[in-house]
N, C-alpha and C positions, 0 to 999 in steps of 0.2 A: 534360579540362576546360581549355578555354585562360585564361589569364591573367585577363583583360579578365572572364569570366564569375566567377572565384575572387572579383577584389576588388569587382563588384559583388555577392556575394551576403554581403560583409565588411562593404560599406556600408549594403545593407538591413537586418542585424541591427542593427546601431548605430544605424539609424535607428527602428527599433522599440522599441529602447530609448530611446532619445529619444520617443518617444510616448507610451509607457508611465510616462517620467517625466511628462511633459507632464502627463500623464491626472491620474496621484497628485496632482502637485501642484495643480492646477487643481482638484481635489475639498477637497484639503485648506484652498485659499483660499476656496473655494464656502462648506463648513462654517464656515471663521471669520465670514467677511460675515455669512452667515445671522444667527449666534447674537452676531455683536458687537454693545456698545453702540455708542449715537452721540452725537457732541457735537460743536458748531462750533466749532473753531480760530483762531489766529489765526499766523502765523510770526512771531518776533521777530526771528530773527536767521538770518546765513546761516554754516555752518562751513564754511570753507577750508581744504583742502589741496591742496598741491602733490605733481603726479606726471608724469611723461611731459615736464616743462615746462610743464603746462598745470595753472591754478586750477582744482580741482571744488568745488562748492558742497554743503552738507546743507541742509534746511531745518531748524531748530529752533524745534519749535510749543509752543506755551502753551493751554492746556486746561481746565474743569472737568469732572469728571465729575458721574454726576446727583445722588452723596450730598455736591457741594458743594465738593469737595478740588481746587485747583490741582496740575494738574502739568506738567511741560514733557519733550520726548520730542526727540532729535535724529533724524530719518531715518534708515534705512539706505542708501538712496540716494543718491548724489551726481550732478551733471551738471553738463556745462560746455556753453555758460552754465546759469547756476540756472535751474532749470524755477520757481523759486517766488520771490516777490518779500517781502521783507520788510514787513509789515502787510496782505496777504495772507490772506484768509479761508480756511482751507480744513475738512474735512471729515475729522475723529477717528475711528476706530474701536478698538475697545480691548475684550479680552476681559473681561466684568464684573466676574471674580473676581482681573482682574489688569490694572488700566490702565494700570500700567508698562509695562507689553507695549502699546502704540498704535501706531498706525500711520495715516498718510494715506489718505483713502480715495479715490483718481483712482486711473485703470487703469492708468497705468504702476507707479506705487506697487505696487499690490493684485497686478498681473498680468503684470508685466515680465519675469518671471522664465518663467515659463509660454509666453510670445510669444515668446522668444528659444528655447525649447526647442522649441518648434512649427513654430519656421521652420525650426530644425535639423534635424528627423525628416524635415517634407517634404523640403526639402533631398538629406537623405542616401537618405531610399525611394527620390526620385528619381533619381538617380546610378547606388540598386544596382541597379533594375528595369531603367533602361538597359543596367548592365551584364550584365546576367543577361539582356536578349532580345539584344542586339547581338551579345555575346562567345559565341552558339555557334559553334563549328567546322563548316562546311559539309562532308558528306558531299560522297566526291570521284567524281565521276562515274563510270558503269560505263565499262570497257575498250568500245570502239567493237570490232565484231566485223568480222573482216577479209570485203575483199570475195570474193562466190564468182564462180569465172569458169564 
């Protein structure tokens, strides 16, 4: 097996797993959407921190839920520049039995994690399928038979 075929067929695993998480995860975000409440948001405030040299921003949103209770939730997300703008409406989701646990409901939010593993797997499939048809070893040709006189 040459080289070229080994770490394509290194990268197509890895990329299957990479799929495979995709899959989970992406079922497991389906499920919460589904069964999450909703309630309209608003962001107060942006949290900063410094990394790389560069300010990332959280948003931190401010909320009712539907039995009346304010609560405020800071992102787990960060981006530079803030994807979100202070006084900004956005879209609550929160598991009923536990709205501490909320979260924004736009796709990157919800499914950022998921897109970034998705792109990886294809990514990786692609590389190892390359490697796996490209990297066979060519049979070497039959011996030419000498001429007869």
């Amino acid at each position: 097996m040459s080289m070229l075929r080994a770490i394509g067929f290194i990268f197509f695993v890895l990329g299957l797993g990479f799929l495979i998480g995709c899959g989970a995860l992406t079922w497991h975000t389906d499920r919460f959407i589904r069964t999450a409440a909703r309630a309209p948001g608003v962001v107060i405030a942006l949290d900063a921190s410094r990394s790389d040299g560069k300010t990332y921003y959280a948003p931190v949103v401010r909320f009712r839920t539907a039995e009346g209770r304010e609560l405020m939730f800071t992102s787990k997300w960060r981006s530079h520049p803030a994807d979100f703008d202070v006084g900004e409406q956005v879209e609550v989701l929160y598991p009923p039995d536990r709205p501490g646990d909320a979260s924004i409901g736009s796709l990157w939010q919800q499914r950022g994690v998921s897109l970034i593993l998705g792109f990886m797997a294809f990514v990786f499939l692609v590389v190892g399928v390359c490697g796996i048809v490209f990297g066979r070893v060519p049979k070497a040709p039959a011996p030419a038979a000498p001429p007869s006189s």
